[in-house]
C-alpha positions in Angstrom: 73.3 -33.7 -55.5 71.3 -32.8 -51.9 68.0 -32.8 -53.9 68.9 -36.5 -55.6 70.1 -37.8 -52.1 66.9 -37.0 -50.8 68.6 -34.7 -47.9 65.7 -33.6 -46.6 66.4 -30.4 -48.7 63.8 -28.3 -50.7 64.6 -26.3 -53.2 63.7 -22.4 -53.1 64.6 -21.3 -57.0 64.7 -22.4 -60.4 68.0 -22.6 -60.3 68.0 -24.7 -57.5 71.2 -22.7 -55.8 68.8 -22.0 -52.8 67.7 -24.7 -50.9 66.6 -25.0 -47.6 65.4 -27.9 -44.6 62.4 -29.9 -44.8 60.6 -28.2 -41.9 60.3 -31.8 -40.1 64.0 -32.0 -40.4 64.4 -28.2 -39.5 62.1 -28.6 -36.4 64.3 -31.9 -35.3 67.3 -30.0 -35.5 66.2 -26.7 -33.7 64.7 -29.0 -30.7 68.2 -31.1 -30.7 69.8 -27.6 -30.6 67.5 -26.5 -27.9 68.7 -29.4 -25.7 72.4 -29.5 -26.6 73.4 -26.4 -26.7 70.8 -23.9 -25.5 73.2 -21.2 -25.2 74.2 -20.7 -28.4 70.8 -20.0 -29.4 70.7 -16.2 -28.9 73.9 -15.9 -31.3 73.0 -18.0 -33.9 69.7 -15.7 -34.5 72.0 -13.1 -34.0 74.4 -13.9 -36.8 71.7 -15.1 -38.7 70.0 -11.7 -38.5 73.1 -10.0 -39.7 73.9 -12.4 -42.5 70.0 -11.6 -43.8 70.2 -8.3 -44.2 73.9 -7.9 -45.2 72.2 -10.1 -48.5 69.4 -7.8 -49.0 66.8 -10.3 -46.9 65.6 -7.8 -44.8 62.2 -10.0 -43.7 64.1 -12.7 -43.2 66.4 -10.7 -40.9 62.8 -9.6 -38.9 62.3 -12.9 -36.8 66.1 -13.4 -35.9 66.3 -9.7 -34.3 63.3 -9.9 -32.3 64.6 -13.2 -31.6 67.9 -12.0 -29.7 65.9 -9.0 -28.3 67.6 -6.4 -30.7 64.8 -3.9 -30.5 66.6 -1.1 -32.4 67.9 -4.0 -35.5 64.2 -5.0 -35.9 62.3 -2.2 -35.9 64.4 -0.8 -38.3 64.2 -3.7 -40.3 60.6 -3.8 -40.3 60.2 0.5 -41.0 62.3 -0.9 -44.2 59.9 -4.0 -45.0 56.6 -2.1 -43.9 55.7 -0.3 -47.2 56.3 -2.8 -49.1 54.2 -5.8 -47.0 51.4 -3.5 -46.8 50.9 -2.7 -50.2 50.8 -6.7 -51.0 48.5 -6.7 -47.9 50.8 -8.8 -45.6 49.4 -7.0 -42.5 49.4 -10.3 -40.3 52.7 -9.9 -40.8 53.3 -6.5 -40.1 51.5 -6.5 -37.0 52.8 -9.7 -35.4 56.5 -7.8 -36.0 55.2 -4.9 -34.3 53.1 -6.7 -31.4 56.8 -8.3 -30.4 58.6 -5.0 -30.0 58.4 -3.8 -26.7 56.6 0.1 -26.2 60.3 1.1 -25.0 63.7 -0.2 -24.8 
């Protein structure tokens, strides 16, 4: 139904049970967020990092922890990801995640 409406939705599967924004319409919500209601930012990425990795999205889960500053979350997150990324050759990746963490916490 979100796909026929044109909801600014994508889908993400075959199956079409994942879907997610059209980044345009993602971006306009995160800047409306941004201005509304910056403090409930930090949770949100919290939350979102715990939803991620309770479902087995541990990459997923990488941004929103170093998002809220939850050193000990994401580098655990990414010593779980980090095999697998580099044997598809995702350094970039890797290394972006890693550049973020701070030397200590």
């Amino acid at each position: 139904m979100l796909e026929q409406a044109n909801l600014f939705t994508i889908p993400l599967d075959d199956e079409r049970r994942w879907y997610r924004y059209h980044h345009l319409f993602a971006e306009f919500l995160r800047s409306r967020l941004e201005y509304t209601q910056p403090d409930r930012i930090p949770e949100l990425h919290r939350r979102a990092a715990e939803w991620c990795e309770r479902n087995g999205l541990v990459a997923e889960a990488v941004p929103h922890a170093l998002a809220t500053q939850d050193w000990e979350r994401a580098a655990r997150l990414i010593e779980q990801t980090a095999r697998s990324f580099l044997s598809r050759g995702e350094t970039t990746t890797l290394r972006r995640w890693l550049s973020a963490l701070p030397l200590r916490w």
